[in-house]
C-alpha positions in Angstrom: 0.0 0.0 0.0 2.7 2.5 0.9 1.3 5.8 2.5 0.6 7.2 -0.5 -1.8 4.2 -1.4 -3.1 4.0 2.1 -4.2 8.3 2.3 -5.8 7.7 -1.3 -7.7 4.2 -0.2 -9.0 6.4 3.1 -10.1 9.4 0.8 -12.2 7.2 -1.6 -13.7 5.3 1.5 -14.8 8.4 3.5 -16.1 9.7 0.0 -17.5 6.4 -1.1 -20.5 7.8 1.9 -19.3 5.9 4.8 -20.2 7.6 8.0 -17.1 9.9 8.9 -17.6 9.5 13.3 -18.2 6.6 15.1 -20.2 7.1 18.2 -18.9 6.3 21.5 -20.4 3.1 23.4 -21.1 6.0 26.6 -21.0 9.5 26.5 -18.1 11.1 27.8 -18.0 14.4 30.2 -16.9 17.0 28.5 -14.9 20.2 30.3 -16.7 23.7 29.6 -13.9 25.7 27.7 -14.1 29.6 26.9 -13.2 30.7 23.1 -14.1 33.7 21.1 -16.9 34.4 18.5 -16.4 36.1 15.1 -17.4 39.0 16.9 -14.3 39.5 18.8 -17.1 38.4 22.0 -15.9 36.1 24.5 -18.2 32.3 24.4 -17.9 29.1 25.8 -19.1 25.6 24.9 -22.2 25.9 27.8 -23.6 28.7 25.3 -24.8 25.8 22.6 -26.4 23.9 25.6 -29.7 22.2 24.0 -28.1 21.3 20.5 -25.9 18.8 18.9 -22.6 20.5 18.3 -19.6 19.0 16.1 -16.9 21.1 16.9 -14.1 21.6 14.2 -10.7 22.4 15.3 -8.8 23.4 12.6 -5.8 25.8 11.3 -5.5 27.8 8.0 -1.7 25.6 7.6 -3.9 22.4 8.1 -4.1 20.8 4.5 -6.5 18.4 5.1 -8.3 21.3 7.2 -9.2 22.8 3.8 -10.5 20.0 2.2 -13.0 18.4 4.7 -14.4 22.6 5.6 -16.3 23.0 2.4 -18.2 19.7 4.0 -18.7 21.2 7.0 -20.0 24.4 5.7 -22.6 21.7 3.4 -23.3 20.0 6.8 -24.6 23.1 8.3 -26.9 24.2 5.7 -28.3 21.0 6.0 -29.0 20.5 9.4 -27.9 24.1 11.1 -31.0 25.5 13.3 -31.9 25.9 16.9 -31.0 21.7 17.5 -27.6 21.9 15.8 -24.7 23.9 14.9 -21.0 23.3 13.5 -18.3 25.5 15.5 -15.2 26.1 13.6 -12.9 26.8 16.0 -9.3 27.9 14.9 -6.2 27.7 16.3 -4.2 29.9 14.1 -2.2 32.9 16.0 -4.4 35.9 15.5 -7.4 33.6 14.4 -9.9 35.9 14.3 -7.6 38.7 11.8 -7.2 35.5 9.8 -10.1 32.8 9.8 -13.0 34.4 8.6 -10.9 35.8 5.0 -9.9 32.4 4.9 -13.2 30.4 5.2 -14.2 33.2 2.8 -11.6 32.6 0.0 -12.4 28.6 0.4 -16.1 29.6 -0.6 -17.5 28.8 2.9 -20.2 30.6 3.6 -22.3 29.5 6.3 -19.7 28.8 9.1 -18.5 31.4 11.4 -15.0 31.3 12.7 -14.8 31.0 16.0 -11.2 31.3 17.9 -9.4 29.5 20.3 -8.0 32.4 21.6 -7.5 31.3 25.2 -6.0 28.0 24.2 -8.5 25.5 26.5 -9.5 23.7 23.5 -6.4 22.1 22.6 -5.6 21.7 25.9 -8.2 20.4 27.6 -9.5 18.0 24.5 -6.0 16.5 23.5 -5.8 17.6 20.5 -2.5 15.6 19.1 -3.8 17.1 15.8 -5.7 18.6 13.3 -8.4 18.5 12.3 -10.2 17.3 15.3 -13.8 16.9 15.4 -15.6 16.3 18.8 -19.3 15.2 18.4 -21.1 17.0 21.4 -25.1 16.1 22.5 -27.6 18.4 23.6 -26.3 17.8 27.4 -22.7 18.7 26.6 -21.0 15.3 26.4 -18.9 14.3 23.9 -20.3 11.1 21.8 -18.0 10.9 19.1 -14.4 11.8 18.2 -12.7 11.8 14.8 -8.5 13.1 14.5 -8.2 13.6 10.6 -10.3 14.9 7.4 -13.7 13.2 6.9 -16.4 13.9 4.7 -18.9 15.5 6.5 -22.0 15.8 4.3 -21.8 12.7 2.7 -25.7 11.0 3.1 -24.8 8.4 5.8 -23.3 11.0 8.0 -25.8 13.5 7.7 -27.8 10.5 8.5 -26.5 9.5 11.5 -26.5 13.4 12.8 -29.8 13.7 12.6 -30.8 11.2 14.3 -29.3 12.8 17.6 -30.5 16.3 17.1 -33.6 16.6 19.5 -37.0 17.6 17.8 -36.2 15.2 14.5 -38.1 13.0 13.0 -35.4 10.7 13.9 -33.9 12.3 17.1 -36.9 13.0 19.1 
């Protein structure tokens, strides 16, 4: 396979509409963190209390970063509203000056960058890379992780998110 062979053979898996997150068999407790809005506002995760959250962390350097946000931006026209929302949350020094011209010149257009400007994400959520992408429910635990680029609005996984977002057909 080689590396080569083994990145390509992932690609055309995760594209092929496999579901990009496994679920957890239990939820996990997750630590509040604090981070900032595209606003320059300070947030933290306790504000999205009530809705399924997949939280992105990524970086403008991340490669595979800008291939799998175009998906993310998809999955939140999809299923973004009062039960779900995607958080891109950046890590890049001066995040805020540099995320939102970034998702911008990518064509993403319904995510808002959010910034990890007090570092608690990284630390607190061991992230050993990027991107990371925590699955969060309604109560604020984490039910899913994935380290690396998925596709996020391929069918199965759009699926699968629905069916945890409270109100559904599926998720109720």
């Amino acid at each position: 396979f080689g590396a080569t062979g083994l990145w390509r053979w992932a690609r055309e898996v995760l594209d092929a509409g496999e579901v990009a997150v496994q679920l957890h068999a239990r939820p996990r407790k997750l630590a509040n963190f604090r981070f900032t809005d595209g606003n320059g506002q300070p947030t933290d995760l306790a504000a999205f209390h009530g809705k399924v959250v997949l939280l992105n962390i990524w970086a403008t350097w991340c490669a595979p970063c800008r291939e799998e946000l175009p998906t993310l931006d998809a999955l939140q026209a999809q299923l973004g509203g009062p039960g779900f929302a995607v958080i891109a949350l950046s890590i890049d020094k001066d995040a805020l000056a540099v995320a939102q011209p970034f998702l911008q010149r990518l064509g993403v257009a319904r995510l808002r960058a959010y910034a990890d400007t007090f570092g608690e994400a990284t630390e607190r959520y061991s992230a050993t890379g990027v991107p990371l992408v925590l699955v969060i429910d309604p109560q604020g635990r984490e039910i899913g992780r994935r380290l690396g680029r998925a596709t996020w609005d391929n069918p199965a996984t759009v699926s699968l998110l629905r069916s945890l977002i409270p109100g559904t057909a599926t998720g109720s």
